[in-house]
Structures are given as structure tokens and as C-alpha cells.
N, C-alpha and C positions, 0 to 999 in steps of 0.2 A: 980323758975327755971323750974320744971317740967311743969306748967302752960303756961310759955314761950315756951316752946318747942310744945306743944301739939298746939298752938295757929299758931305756924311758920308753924308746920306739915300740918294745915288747909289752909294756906293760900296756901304752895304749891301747895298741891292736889288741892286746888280751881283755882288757874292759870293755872297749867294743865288739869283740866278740858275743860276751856274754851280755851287755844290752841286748846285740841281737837275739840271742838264745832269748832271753826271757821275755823278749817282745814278743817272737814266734808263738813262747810257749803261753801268754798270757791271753793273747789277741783271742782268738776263740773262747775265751771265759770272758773279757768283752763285749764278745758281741751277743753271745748268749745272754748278759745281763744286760745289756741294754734290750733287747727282745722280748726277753720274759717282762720286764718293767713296762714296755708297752705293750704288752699281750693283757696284762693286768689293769692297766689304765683303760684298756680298751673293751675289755671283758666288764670292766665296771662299769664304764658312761653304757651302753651297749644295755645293760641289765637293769639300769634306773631311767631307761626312756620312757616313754611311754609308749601305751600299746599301737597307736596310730604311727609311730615314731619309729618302731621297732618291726613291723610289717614292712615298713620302707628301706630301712637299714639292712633288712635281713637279703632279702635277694641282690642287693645294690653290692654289698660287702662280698656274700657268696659269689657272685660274677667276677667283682674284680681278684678275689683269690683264684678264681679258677681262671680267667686271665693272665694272672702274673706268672705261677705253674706254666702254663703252655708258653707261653713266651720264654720262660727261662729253658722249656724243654727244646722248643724250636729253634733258638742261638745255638746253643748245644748241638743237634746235631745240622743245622747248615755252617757254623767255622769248623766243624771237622772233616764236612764234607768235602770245605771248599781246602780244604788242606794248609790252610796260612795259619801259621804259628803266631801271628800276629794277634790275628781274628779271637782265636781260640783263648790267648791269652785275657784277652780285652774282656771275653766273655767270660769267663771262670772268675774272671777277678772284682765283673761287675754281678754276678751273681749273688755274694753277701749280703750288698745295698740295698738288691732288693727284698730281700724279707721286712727291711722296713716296712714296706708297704703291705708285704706279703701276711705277717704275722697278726698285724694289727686286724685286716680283712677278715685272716682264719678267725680271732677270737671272738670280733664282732659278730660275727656267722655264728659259731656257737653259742655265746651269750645271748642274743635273739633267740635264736632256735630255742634252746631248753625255759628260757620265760616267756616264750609265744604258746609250749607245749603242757605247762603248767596246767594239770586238770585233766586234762587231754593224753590219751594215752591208747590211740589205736593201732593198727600194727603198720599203717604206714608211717606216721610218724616216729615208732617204736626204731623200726627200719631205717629210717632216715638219722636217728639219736646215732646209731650203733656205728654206722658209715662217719657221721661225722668226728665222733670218737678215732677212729679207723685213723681217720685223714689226719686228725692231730698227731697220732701218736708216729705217724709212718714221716710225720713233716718235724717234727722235734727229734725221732729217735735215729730219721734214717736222711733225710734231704739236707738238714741246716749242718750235721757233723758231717757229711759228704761234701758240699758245698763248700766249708769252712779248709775242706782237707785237700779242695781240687785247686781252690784259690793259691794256696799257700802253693802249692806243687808247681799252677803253672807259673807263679810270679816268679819262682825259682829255675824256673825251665826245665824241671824235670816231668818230665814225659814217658815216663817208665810204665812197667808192667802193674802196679801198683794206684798209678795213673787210671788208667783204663780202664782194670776192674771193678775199683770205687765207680769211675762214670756210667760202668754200666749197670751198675746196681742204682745210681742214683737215675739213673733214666727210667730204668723198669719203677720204682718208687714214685717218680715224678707221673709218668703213664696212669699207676692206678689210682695216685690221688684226681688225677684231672676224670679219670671215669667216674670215680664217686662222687667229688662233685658235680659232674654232670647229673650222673642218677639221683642224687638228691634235688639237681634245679629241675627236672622232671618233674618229680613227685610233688613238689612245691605248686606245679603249675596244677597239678590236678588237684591239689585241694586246696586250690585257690579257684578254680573253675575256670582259667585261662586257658583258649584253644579249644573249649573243650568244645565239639560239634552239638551244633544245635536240635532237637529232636525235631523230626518229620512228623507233622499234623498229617493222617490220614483222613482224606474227608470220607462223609457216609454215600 
């Protein structure tokens, strides 16, 4: 009897182990597909606005992507600063969530951009095409797998060398998407004519 039990005990803990594993292993293929499904949804509504609709859409999205970015950079580094494990953890782990909002912003931003650009092909906008390209590809290939990987680490409270590295690669990552966006909300203003100083009437 006592044998029997000890034997059930094992098996339990050994299926629960392996939920756990395949949770771990699955959760990131999760969250990537729910992301991509709204990057898509987003990248569509975004593309069938209309043009008065999509002028408006475009810097409102591109701001708050480039908001969500700095805010996720800025947690980062003040709970490491502040050295609470606590903090750090809260942060890493609330990090994923936000691509929600994060992803949906990048796509919207692109979507506008390339159907505002349509026809149009000078080399600031060309410029501005190739950055915003930049910013996808560094925010899919190098922030959301970083992110997904810092999450899991510290929910686990491992705080290793492995740790660290990823963070600092996602920070440097993090850093030059917030610059190109910035220099894309620049260029936006100038050819939009916002800021721009007004010319001096010389009298005769």
C-alpha cells in the first residue's frame, strides 16, 4: 500500500513536471501568435483608413510606440538600479503585456507610413521607410525573444550570467529603436511643416 502511494506520488509530480516543461516551452510561441494576429489586425484596419484617418493614426501610434519602448527601457534600468529583486522581477515579467499595446502601435505606424507614402518616394521618406523597417525587425527578431526570455528567467529567480547578457543586449536594442523612432518623429514634422520657423519679410 505504502509502495503504491509513493509510486502514484511519483507519477504525479512527474506529469506535473512535464506541464510545467511544456507550459515554459510553449508560452512564447503564445505570445508570438497572439502578437502577430494583432500586428495583422492592426496592419489591416491601419491600411483601409482613410487618408484624413491615417495622417492622424500615424504620429498618434508612432508616439505611443515610441513611449511604450522608453518606459519599458526606463523600468529596466531604475529596478536594477534600485537593486530589489522584487522590483526587477515585477518588471521583467510585466514587460511581455506590454507588447500588446506595443505591437499593435509598431504595425499601425507602419501601415500608415507605407499607404501615406504611396506615389511618393523622396529620399526623406525613402529614409524614413528603411528606419521603420529597422525598428520591426530589431523589435520581432531581437526585444520580444529577449523579453520573453528575461520574463521567464526572472519568474524563476534566476539571475545568472545569461541573465544579464540578454538584458544588455535588449537594452542596447531597446535604446536604438527609441532613436529611430525619434528620428522618424523628426522628419515627420518637417514634412509636415510643423515647427517649422517662419520666414523673415525683409522690408525695402
Amino acid at each position: 500500500m505504502f509502495a503504491r502511494n509513493i509510486v502514484s506520488s511519483k507519477s504525479v509530480n512527474a506529469s506535473a513536471f512535464c506541464g510545467w516543461v511544456c507550459l515554459v516551452i510553449m508560452k512564447p510561441f503564445i505570445y508570438i501568435d497572439i502578437m502577430m494576429s494583432i500586428m495583422t489586425l492592426s496592419d489591416y484596419t491601419a491600411a483601409k483608413a482613410g487618408p484624413t484617418m491615417k495622417k492622424l493614426i500615424h504620429p498618434i501610434a508612432g508616439t505611443i510606440a515610441m513611449l511604450t519602448i522608453a518606459s519599458f527601457w526606463l523600468s529596466t534600468v531604475i529596478s536594477e538600479v534600485s537593486g530589489s529583486r522584487e522590483a526587477i522581477i515585477a518588471v521583467k515579467t510585466a514587460i511581455p503585456w506590454g507588447f500588446l499595446l506595443l505591437i499593435p502601435a509598431l504595425a499601425a505606424t507602419g501601415g500608415t507610413g507605407f499607404s501615406l507614402s504611396k506615389g511618393r518616394r523622396p529620399k526623406l521618406i525613402t529614409t524614413k521607410i528603411r528606419r521603420m523597417a529597422m525598428t520591426g525587425a530589431n523589435g520581432l527578431l531581437v526585444l520580444v525573444p529577449s523579453a520573453l526570455f528575461l520574463s521567464q528567467k526572472a519568474a524563476s529567480g534566476e539571475f545568472n550570467t545569461a541573465f544579464y547578457v540578454v538584458q544588455g543586449i535588449e537594452l542596447i536594442a531597446g535604446a536604438a529603436n527609441i532613436t529611430l523612432l525619434g528620428l522618424n518623429m523628426r522628419d515627420g514634422f518637417k514634412m509636415s511643416g510643423r515647427f517649422r520657423r517662419p520666414a523673415v519679410k525683409h522690408s525695402s
